[in-house]
C-alpha positions as CSV (number, residue, x, y, z in Angstrom):
1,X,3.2,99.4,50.4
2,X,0.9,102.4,50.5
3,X,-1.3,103.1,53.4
4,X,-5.1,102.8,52.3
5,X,-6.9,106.1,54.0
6,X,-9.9,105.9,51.8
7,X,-12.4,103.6,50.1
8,X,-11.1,104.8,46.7
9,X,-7.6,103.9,48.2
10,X,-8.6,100.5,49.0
11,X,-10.0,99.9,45.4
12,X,-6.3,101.6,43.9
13,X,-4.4,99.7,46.2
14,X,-6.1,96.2,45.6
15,X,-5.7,97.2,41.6
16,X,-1.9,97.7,41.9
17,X,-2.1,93.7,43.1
18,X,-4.6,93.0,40.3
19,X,-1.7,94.3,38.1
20,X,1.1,91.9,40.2
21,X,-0.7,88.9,39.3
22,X,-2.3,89.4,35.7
23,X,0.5,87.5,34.1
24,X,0.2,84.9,36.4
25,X,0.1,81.2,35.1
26,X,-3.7,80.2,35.9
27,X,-4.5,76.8,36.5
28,X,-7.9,75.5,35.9
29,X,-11.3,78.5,37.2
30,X,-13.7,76.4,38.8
31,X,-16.8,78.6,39.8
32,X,-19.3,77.9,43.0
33,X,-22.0,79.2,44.7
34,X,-22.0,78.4,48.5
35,X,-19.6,78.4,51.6
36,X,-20.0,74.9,52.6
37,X,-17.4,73.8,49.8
38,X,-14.1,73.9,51.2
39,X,-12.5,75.8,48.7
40,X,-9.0,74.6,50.5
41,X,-9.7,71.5,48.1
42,X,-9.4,73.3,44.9
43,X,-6.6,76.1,46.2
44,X,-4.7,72.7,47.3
45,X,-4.7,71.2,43.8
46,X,-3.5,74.5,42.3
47,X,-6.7,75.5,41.1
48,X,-8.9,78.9,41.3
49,X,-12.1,79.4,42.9
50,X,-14.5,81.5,41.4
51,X,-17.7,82.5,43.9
52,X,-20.4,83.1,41.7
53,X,-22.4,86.7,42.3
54,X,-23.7,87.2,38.6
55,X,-25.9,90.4,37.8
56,X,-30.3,89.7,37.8
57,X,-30.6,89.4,34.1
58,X,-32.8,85.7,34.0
59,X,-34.8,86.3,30.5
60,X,-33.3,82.8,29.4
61,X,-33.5,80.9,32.8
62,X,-37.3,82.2,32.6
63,X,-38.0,79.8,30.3
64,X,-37.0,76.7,32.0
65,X,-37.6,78.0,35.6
66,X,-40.3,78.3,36.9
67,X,-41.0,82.3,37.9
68,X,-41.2,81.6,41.6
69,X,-37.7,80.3,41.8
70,X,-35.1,81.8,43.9
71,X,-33.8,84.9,41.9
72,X,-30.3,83.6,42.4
73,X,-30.8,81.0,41.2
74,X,-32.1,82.4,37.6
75,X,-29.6,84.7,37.9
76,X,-27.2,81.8,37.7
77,X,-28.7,79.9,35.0
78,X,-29.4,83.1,33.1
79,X,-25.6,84.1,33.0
80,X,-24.6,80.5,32.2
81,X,-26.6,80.2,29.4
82,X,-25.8,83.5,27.6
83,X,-22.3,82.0,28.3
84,X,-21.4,84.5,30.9
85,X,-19.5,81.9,32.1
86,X,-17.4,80.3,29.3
87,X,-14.6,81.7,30.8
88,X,-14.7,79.1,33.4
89,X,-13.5,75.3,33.4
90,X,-15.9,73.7,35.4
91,X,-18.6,74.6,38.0
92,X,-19.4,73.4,41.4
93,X,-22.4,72.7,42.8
94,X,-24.4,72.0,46.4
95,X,-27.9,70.9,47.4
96,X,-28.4,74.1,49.7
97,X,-32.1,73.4,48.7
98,X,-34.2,72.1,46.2
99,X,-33.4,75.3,43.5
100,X,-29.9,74.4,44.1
101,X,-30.9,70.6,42.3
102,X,-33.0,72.2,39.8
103,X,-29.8,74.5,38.9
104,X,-27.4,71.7,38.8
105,X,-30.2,69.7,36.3
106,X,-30.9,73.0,34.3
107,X,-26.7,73.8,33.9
108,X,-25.6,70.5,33.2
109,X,-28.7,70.0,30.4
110,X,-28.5,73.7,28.5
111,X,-25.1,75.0,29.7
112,X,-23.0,72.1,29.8
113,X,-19.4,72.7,30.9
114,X,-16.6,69.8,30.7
115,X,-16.6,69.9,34.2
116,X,-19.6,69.8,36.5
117,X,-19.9,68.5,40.2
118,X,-23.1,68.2,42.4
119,X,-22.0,68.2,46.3
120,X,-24.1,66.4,48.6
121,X,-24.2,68.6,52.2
122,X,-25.7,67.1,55.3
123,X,-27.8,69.0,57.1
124,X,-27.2,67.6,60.2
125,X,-23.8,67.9,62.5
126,X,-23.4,64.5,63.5
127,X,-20.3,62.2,63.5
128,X,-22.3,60.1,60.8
129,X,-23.0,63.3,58.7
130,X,-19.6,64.2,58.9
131,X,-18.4,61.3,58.0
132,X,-20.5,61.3,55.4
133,X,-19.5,64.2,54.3
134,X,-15.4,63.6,54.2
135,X,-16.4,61.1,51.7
136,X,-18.1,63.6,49.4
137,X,-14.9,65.6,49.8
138,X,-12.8,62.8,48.7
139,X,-14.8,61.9,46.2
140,X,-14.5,65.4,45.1
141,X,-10.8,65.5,45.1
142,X,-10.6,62.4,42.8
143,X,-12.8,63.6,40.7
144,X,-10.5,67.0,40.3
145,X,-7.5,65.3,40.1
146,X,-8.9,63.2,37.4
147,X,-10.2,65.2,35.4
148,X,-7.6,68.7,35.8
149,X,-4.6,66.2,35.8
150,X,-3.5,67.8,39.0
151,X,-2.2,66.4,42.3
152,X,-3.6,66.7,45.6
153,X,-1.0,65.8,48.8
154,X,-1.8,66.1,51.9
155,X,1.4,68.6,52.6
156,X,-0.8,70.9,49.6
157,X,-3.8,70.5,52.1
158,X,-2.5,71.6,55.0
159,X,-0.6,74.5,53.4
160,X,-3.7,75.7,51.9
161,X,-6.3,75.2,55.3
162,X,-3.1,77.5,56.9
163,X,-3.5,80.0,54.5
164,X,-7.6,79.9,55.0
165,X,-7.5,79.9,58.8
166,X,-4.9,83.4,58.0
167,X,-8.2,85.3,55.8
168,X,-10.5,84.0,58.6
169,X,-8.3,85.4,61.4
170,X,-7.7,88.7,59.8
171,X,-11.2,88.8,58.8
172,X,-11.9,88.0,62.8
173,X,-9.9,90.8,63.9
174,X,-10.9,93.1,61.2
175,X,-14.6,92.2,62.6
176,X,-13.4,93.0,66.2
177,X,-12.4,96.4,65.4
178,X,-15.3,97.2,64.0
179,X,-17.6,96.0,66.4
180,X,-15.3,98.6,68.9
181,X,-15.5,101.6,66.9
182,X,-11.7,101.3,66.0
183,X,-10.8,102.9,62.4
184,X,-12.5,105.3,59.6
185,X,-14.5,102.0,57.1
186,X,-18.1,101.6,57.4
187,X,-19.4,98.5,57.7
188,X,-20.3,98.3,53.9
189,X,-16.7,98.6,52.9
190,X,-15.5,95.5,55.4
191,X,-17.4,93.8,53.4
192,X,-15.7,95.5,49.5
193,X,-12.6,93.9,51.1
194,X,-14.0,90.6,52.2
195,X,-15.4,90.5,48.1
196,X,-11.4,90.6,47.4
197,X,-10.8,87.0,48.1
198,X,-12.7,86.1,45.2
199,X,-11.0,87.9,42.9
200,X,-6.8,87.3,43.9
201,X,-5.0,84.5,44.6
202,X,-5.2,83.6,48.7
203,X,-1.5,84.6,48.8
204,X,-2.0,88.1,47.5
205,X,-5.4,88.6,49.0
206,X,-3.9,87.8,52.4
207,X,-1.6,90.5,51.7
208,X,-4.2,93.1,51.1
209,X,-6.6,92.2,54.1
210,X,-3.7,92.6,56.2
211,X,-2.6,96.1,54.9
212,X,-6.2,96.8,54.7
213,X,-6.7,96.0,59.0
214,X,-3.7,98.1,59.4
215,X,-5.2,101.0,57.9
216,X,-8.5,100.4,59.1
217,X,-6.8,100.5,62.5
218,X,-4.8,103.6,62.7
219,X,-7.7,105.8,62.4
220,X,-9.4,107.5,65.7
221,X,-12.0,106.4,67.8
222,X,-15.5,106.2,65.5
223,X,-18.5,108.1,67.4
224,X,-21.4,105.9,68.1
225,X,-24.5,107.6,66.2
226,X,-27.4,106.1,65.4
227,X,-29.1,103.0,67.3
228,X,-26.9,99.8,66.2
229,X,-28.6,97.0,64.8
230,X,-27.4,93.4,63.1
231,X,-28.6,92.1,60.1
232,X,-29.0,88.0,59.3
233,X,-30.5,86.4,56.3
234,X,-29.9,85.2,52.8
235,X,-27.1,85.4,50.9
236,X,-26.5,89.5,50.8
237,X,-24.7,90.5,48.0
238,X,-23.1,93.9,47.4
239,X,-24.0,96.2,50.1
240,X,-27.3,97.7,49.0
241,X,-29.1,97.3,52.3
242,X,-26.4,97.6,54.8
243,X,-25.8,101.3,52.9
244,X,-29.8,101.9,53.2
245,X,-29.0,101.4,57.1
246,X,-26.3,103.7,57.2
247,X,-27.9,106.5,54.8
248,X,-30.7,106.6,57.5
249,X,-28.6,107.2,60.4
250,X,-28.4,103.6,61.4
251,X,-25.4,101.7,62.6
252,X,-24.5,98.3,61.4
253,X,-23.4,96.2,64.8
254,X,-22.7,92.6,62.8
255,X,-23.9,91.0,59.8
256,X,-24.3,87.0,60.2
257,X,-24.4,86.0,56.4
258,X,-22.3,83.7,54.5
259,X,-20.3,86.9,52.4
260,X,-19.4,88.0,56.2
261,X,-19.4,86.7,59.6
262,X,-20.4,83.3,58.8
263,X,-16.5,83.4,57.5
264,X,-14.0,83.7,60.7
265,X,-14.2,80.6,62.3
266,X,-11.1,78.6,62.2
267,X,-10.3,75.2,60.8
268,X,-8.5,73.1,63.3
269,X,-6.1,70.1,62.2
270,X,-7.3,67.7,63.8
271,X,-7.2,63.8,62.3
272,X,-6.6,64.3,58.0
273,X,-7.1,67.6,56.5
274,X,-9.7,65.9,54.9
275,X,-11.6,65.0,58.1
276,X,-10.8,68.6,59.6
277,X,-12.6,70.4,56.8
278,X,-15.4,67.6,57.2
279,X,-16.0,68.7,60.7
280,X,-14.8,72.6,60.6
281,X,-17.6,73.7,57.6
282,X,-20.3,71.3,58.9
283,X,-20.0,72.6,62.4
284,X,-19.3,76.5,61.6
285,X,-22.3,79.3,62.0
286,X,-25.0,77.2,60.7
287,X,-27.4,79.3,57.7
288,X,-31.3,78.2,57.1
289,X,-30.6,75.5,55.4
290,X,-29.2,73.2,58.3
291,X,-31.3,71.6,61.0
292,X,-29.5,73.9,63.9
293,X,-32.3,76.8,64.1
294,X,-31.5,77.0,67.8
295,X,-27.9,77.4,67.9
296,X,-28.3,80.5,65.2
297,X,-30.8,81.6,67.7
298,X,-28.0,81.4,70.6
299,X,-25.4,82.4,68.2
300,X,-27.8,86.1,67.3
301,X,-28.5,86.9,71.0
302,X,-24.9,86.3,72.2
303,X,-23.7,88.2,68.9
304,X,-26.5,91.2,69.5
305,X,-25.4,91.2,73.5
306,X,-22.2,91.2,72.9
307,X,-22.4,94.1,70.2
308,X,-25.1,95.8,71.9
309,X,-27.1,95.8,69.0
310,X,-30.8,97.3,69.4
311,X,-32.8,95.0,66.7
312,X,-32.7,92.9,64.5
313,X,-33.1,93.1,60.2
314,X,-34.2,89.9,58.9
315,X,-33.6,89.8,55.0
316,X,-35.0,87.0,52.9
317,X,-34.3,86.6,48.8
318,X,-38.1,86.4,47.4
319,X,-39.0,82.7,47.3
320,X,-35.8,81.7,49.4
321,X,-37.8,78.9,50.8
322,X,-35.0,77.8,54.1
323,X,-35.3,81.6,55.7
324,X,-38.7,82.1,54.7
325,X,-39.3,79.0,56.3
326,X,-36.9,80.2,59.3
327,X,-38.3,83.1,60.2
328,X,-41.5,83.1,62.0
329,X,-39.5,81.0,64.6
330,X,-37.1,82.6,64.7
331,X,-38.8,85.7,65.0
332,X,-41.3,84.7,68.1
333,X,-38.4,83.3,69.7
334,X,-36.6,86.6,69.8
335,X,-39.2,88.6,70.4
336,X,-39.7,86.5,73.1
337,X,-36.3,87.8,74.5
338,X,-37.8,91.5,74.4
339,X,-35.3,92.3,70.8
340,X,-37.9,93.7,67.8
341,X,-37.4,92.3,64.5
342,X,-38.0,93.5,60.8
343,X,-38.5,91.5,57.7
344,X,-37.5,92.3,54.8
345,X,-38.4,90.2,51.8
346,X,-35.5,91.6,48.7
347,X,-34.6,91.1,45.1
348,X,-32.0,88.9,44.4
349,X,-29.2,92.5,44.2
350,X,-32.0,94.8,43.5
351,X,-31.8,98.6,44.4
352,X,-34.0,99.0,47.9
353,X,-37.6,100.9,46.5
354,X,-39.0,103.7,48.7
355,X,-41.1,101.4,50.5
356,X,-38.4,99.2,52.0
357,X,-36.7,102.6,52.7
358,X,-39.6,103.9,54.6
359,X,-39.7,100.3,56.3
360,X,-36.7,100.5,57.6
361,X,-36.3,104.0,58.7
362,X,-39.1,103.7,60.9
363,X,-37.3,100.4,62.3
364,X,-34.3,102.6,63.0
365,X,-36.6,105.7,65.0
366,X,-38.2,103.0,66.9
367,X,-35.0,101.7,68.1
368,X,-33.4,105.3,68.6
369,X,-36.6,106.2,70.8
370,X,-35.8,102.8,72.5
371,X,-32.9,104.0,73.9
């Protein structure tokens, strides 16, 4: 296998397994939109999981959403119904909040699909919500097996959960040498290789993350410049602010988000695999949408010590009603604990205008004059 020594390296390297599996037999595409569905469930049944990031074209969703929706959101329903999407088999989807419902009613009405299923996520941790919650799972399975003629053993479970907890601990260690300055990639391209898994099979993406950490690895020591600061919020696709950070001489210490850090914790097997996922995506870094504010409070400020991270950038999706709610707590609460925070309200993968620039470019001087 070639060494990867440059972004454009990384990109020809993860073609060349493009290439290996384009004649592939391919089993049902089942596309989704959020981390809390244990997409173990669908690589288990021999299926493919498609994570939906689809461009902000929403002229047709405009119609039937209401402007002042969650640009996501539109996004989605846009793409669907100019049958971006017909390529698919079936799409799954979650009540992380209320557009989420209105998305699932919109799809299923002008963009029907012969395969279309609404999970029900607790917002709470509890043993009752995760019980709960392993029945929507099993629900889930039968309703794939069903309907894709496919079956689902527990042996196919646990197979797949051990390939899963593999991504999450190369992406934890790819994290960790990051975080120490180890190798040439900025932070922006950790996160071009984490947008891999959704494009190979586990197997193969495994494969590159793990020739990717290498080469990340072997480079020298990466100098410190700029203040360091860590970035939370809303789902961030692409890289668009986390480059704006960099151009202006800011370092990136950690991004909590679900494309990133939100995906490294581990899922134990403990009870059936259908419990363990019950309990493992419930009870990982919790986003807006769960009733655990304080414990991503706790989570930041360890995250921030522990990276040394200066402040705090705060982004929110216009009219992304769980972190806009989110914020002002969570802001007072860190403030409290001396670390300045900046809010940025973005376009659903819009290009940052001037003023955001000059937003946070001032956020960055005041944290370099901080010291």
């Amino acid at each position: 296998m070639a060494r990867i020594t440059t972004k454009t390296e990384i990109d020809r390297f993860s073609k060349e397994y493009d290439e290996r599996v384009a004649n592939l037999p391919k089993k049902g595409k089942l596309g989704y939109t959020c981390t809390y569905l244990p997409i173990e469930i669908l690589e288990a049944a021999g299926l493919t999981p498609i994570r939906i990031t689809p461009e902000p074209i929403s002229e047709k969703a405009d119609a039937f959403l209401d402007p002042n929706f969650c640009p996501y959101v539109r996004a989605c329903l846009g793409k669907a119904m100019a049958g971006g999407y017909n390529h698919l088999d079936g799409i799954i989807l979650t009540n992380t909040c209320d557009g989420m419902r209105r998305l699932f009613d919109a799809w299923a009405y002008y963009a029907p699909t012969s395969f279309i299923f609404f999970l029900d996520v607790p917002r709470k941790t509890d043993q009752q919500s995760v019980r709960y919650f392993q029945r929507q799972l099993e629900h889930l399975a039968d309703k794939l097996e069903e309907h894709f003629k496919v079956g689902l053993s527990k042996e196919a479970l646990i197979y797949a959960i051990g390939e899963a907890n593999r991504t999450r601990k190369l992406y934890a260690t790819l994290i960790s040498q990051w975080t120490s300055g180890v190798g040439f990639l900025s932070y922006s391209e950790v996160l071009d290789i984490f947008q891999k898994e959704y494009e190979v099979p586990r197997e193969v993406f495994n494969c590159i993350l793990q020739e990717a950490l290498e080469a990340a690895g072997s480079g020298s020591q990466r100098g410190h410049s700029g203040a360091p600061v860590f970035i939370t919020g809303s789902i961030l696709d692409g890289d668009s602010i986390i480059n704006l950070v960099e151009e202006v001489g800011g370092r990136i210490a950690g991004v909590d988000c679900c494309l990133a850090e939100r995906k490294v914790q581990q899922v134990p097997l403990e009870g059936t695999p259908i419990q363990a996922l019950s309990r493992s995506y419930l009870n990982k870094l919790p986003c807006a949408r769960m009733m655990e504010t304080e414990r991503r409070i706790s989570y930041l400020v360890s995250r921030m010590e522990e990276t040394e991270a200066k402040g705090l950038i705060y982004v929110a999706l216009k009219f992304c009603d769980p972190y806009l709610y989110e914020f002002p707590y969570l802001k007072e609460e860190l403030e409290a604990r001396g670390i300045p925070v900046l809010f940025l309200e973005a376009e659903y993968r819009g290009r940052p205008g001037g003023g955001m620039r000059t937003r946070v470019q001032a956020f960055m001087e005041m944290l370099q004059r901080r010291g």
